[in-house]
PADREN-999478 format. One line per field, with one value per atom (N, C-alpha, C): residue number from 1; residue in three letters; atom name; x, y, z. Coordinates in steps of 0.05 Angstrom, whole numbers, plus 5000, padded with zeros to 4 digits. Layout:
<nodes>
k <- c(NUM|...)
r <- c(ala|...)
a <- c(CA|...)
X <- c(X|...)
Y <- c(Y|...)
Z <- c(Z|...)
</nodes>
This chain:
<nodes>
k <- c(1|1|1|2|2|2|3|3|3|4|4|4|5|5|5|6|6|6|7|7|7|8|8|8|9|9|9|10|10|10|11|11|11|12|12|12|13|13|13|14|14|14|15|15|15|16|16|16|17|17|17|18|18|18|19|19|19|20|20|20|21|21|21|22|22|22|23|23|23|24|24|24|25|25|25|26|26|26|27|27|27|28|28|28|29|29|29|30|30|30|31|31|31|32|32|32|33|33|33|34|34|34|35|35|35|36|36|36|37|37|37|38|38|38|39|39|39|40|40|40|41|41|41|42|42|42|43|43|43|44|44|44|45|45|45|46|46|46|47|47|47|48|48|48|49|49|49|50|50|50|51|51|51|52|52|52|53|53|53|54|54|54|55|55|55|56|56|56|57|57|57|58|58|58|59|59|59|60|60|60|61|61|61|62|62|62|63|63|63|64|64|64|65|65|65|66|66|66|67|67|67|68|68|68|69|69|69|70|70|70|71|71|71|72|72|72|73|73|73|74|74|74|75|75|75|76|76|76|77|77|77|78|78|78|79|79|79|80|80|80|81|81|81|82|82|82|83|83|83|84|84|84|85|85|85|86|86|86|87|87|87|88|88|88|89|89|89|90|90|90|91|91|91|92|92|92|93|93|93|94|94|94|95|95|95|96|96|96|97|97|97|98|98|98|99|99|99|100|100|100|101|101|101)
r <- c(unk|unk|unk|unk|unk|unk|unk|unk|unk|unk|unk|unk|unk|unk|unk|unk|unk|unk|unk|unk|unk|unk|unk|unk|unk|unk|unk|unk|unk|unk|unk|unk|unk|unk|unk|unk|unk|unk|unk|unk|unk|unk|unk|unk|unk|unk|unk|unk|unk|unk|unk|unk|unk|unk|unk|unk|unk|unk|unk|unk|unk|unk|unk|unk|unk|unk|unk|unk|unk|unk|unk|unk|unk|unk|unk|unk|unk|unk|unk|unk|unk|unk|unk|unk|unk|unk|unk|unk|unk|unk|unk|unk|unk|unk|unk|unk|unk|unk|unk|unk|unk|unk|unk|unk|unk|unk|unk|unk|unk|unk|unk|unk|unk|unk|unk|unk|unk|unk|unk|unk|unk|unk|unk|unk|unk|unk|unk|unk|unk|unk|unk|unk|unk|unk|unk|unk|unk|unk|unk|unk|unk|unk|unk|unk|unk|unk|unk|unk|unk|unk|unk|unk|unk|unk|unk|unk|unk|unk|unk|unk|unk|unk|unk|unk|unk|unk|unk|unk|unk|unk|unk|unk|unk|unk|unk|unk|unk|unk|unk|unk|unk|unk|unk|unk|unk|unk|unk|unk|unk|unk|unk|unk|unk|unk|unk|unk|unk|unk|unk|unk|unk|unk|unk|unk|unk|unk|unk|unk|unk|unk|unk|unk|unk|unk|unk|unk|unk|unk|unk|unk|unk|unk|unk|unk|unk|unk|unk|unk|unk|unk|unk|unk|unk|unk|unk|unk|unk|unk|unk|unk|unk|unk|unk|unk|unk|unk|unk|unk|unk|unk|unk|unk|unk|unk|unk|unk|unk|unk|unk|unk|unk|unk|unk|unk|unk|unk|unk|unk|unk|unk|unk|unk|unk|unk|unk|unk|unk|unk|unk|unk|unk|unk|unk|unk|unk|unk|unk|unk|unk|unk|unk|unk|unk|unk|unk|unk|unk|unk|unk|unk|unk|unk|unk)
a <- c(N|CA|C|N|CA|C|N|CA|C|N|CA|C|N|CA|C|N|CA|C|N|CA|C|N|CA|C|N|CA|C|N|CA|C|N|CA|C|N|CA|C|N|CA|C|N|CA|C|N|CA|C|N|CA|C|N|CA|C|N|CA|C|N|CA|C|N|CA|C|N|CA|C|N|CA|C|N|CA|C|N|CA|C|N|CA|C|N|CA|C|N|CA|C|N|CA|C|N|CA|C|N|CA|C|N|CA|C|N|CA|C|N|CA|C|N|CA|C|N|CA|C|N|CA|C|N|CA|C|N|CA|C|N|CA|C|N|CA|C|N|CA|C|N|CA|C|N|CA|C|N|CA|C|N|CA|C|N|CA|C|N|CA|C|N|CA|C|N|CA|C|N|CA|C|N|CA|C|N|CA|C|N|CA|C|N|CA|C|N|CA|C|N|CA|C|N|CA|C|N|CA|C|N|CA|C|N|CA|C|N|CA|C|N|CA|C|N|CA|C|N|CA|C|N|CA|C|N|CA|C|N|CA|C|N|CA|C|N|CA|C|N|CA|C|N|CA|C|N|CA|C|N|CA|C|N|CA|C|N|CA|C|N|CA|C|N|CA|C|N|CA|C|N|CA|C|N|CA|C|N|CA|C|N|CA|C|N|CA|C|N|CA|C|N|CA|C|N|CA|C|N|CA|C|N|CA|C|N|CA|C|N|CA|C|N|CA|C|N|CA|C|N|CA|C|N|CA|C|N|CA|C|N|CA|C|N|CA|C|N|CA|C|N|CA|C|N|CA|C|N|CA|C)
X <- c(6099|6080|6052|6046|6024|6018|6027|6043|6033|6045|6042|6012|6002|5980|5957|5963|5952|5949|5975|5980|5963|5962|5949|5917|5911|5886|5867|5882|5883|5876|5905|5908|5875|5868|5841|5817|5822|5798|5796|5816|5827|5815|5828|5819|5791|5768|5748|5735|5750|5731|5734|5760|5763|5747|5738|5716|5691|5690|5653|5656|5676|5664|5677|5684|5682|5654|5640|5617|5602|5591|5586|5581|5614|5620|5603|5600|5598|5563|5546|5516|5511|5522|5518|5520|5542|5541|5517|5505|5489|5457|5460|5434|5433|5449|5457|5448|5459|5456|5423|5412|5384|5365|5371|5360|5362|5391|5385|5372|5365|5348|5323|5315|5284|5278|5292|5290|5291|5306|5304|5275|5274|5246|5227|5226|5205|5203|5220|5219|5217|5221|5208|5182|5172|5137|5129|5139|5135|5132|5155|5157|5127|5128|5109|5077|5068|5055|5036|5073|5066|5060|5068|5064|5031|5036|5000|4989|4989|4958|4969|4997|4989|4972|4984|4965|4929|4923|4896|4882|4896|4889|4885|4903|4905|4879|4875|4856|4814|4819|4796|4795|4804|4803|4802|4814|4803|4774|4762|4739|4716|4729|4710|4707|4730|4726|4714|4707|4691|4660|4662|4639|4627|4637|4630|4625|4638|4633|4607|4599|4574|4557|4564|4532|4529|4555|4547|4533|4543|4536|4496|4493|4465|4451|4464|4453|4443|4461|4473|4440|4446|4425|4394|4394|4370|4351|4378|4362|4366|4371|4365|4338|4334|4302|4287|4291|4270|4267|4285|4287|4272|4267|4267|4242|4225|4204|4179|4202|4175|4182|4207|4200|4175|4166|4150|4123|4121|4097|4093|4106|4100|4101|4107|4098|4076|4062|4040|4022|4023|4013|4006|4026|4023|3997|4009|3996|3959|3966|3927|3919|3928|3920|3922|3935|3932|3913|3902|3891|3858|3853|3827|3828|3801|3792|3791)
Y <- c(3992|4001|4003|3976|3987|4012|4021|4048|4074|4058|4094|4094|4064|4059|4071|4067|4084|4113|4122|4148|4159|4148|4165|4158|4140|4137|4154|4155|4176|4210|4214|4240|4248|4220|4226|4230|4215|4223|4255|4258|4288|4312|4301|4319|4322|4302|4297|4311|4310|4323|4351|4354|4384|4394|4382|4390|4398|4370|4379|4393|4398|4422|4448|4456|4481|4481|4466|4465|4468|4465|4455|4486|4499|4530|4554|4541|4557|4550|4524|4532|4544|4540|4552|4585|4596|4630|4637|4608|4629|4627|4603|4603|4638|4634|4661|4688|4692|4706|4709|4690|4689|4697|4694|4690|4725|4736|4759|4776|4768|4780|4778|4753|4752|4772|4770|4791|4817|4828|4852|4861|4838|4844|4842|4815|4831|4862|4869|4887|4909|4920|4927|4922|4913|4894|4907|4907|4920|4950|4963|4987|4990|4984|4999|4994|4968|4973|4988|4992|5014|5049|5051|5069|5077|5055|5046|5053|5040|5041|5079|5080|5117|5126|5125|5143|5125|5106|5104|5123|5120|5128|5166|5180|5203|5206|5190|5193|5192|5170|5166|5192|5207|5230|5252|5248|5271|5267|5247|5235|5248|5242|5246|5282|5296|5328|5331|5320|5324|5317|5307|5294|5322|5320|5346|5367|5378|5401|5395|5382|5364|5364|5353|5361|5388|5403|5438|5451|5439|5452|5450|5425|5416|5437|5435|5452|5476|5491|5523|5521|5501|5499|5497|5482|5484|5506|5511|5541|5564|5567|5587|5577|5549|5544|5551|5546|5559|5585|5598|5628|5641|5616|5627|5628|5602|5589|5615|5623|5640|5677|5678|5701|5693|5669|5660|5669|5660|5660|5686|5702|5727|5753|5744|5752|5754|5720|5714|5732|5729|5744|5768|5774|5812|5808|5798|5794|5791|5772|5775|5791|5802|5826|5852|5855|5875|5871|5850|5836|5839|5844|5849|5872|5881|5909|5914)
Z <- c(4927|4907|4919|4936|4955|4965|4977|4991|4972|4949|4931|4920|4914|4906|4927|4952|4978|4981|4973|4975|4953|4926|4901|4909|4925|4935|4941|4963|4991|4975|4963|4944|4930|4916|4896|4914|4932|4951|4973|4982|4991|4968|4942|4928|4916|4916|4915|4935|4963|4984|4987|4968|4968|4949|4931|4899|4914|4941|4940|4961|4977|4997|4983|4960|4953|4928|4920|4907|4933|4960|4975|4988|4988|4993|4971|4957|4927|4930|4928|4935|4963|4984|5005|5001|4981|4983|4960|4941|4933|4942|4958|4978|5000|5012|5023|5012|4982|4973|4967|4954|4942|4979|4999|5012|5021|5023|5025|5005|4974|4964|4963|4978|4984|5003|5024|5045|5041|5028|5014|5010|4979|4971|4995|5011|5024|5044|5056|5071|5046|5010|4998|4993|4999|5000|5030|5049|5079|5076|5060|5060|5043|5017|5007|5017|5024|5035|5062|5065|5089|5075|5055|5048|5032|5028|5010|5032|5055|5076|5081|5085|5097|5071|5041|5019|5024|5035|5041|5063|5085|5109|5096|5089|5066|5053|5036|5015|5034|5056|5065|5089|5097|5104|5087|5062|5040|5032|5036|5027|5048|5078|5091|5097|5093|5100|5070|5043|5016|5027|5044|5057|5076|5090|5112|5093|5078|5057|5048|5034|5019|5034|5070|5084|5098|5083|5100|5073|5051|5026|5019|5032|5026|5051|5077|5099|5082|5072|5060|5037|5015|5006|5012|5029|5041|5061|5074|5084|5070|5046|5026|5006|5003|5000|5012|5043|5059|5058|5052|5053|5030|5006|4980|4974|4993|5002|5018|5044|5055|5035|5019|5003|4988|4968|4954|4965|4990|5011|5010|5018|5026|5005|4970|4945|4940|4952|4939|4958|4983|4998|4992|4984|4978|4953|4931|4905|4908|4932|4938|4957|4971|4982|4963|4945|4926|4899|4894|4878|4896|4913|4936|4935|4930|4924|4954)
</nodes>
């Protein structure tokens, strides 16, 4: 009776170690798992940021050829003041020399 008392022992404990190493199996796949979804996410977090800095890098070059336009546009402007400047000059000019008897 010892013997069997041993054996059903033995049995409960076998089967005990079989409980926690398949609980054991079972948090380990979903550690696994959660870990390949962090990873995921981040290399989604990698990607888009990589995409973010290209649409910056994009945008601060649209910025700067809006820029170049703006100081050819002011150039453009300005020497058509001057232009508009010595026509003025040379109206008034006329105006007092014809205005002199």
């Amino acid at each position: 009776q010892d013997l069997d008392s041993e054996s059903q022992r033995l049995k409960a404990e076998l089967d005990h170690r079989a409980q926690t190493q398949k609980q054991l199996q079972q948090v380990t796949e979903q550690l696994e798992k959660e870990q390949r979804g962090r990873a995921a996410e981040r290399e989604d977090g990698v990607n888009a940021n990589h995409k973010l800095s290209l649409e910056v890098a994009q945008f601060k070059q649209s910025v700067q050829q809006l820029q170049l336009q703006v100081e050819a546009k002011h150039a453009e402007i300005n020497a058509k003041s001057e232009e508009n400047l010595e026509q003025t000059l040379k109206i008034e000019q006329l105006n007092s020399d014809i205005a002199q008897p």
